[in-house]
N, C-alpha and C positions, 0 to 999 in steps of 0.2 A: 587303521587306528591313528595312524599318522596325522589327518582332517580331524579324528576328531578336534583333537589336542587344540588345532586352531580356531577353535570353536568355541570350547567349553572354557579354554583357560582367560579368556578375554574378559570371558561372561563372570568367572569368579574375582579376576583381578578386580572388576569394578564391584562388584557385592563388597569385596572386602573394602575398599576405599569408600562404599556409603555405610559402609559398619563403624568405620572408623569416624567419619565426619559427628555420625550419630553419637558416638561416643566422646567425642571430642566435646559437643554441644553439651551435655549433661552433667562434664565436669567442670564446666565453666561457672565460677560464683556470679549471683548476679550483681549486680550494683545498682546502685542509686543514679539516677541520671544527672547530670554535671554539662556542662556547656560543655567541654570536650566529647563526651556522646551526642549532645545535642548535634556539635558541628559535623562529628560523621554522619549520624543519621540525616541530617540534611544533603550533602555530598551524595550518600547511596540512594537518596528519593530524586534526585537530581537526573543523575546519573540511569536511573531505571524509567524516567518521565523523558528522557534524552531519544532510547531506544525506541521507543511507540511512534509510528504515527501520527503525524500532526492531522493527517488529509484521512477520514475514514471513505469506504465505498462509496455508502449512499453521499457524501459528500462530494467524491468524483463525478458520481451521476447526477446529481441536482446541478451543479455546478456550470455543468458540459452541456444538460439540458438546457439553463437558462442562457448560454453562450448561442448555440444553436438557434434558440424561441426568437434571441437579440438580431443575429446576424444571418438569417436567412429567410428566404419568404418562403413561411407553413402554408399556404393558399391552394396550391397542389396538390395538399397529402389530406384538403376537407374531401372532398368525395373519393377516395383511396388512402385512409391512414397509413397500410401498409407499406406506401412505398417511398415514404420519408421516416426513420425512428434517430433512437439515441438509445445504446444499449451497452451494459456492462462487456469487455472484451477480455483478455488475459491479466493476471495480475504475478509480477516480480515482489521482488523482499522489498523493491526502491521504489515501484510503480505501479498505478490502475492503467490501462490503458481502457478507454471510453470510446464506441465506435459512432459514429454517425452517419447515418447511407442518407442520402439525397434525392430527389425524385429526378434526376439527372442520372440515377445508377453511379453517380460516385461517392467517395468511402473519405472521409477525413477523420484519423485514428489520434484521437487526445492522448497523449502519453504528461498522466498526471506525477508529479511527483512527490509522492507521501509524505515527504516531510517538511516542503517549502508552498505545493500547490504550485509549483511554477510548472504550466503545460506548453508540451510542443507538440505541435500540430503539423501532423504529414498528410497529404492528400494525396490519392490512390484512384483515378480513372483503369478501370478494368477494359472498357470497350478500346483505349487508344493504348493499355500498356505501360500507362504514365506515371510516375511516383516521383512525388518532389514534395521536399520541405514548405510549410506554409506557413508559416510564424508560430507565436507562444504568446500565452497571455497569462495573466497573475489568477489562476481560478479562484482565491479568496474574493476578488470582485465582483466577482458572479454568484456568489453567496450571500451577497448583503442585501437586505430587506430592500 
């Protein structure tokens, strides 16, 4: 009986605190909008356009592809597409990361950052074992027409 309690009573504390917000919202008069609303509601659109995303997915991948199409030679992968790509990898709260295999069999892993685009590039040899830092680049630049 004891679990339960630490179960159920969580679950009701928060019902009643959206009972209460809900309620709290319907007694509130409305007003007229005034530059003093105006300026918060500015602030909270601010503030909520802050938390998103600058850098969407398909932005990581477009990006990374045209990084890729720039700086390596696709020549290899016309009679074998398969063994050169650029493919979405894991994604964090902060980061895409973008993989790139090589027709060399090695892996250079874009780690995009969501809200600036500034990517750092690790390169990853699997036949020698090897992993080392390989620069960064601004991926906004690799977006542009």
């Amino acid at each position: 009986m004891k679990h339960f309690y630490k179960f159920i009573l969580p679950i009701l504390i928060g019902m009643s605190f959206i009972s209460c917000k809900d309620n709290a919202k319907s007694e509130v008069p409305q007003q007229s909008p005034t530059a003093e609303t105006d300026a918060k509601d500015t602030v909270r659109t601010d503030t909520t356009n802050a938390t998103k995303p600058k850098i969407t997915k398909e932005m990581a991948l477009q990006g990374v592809s045209n990084y890729c199409h720039k700086s390596y030679d696709w020549s290899a992968a016309k009679d074998n597409p398969s063994i050169m790509y650029v493919e979405m990898g894991e994604e964090t709260e902060t980061e895409y990361q973008v993989n790139f295999r090589s027709y060399t069999c090695a892996f250079v892993y874009f780690h995009v950052d969501k809200a600036t685009g500034k990517t750092r590039m690790v390169e990853h040899v699997p036949n020698l074992n090897i992993t080392e830092e390989a620069g960064s680049i601004d991926l906004l630049e690799y977006l542009k027409d």
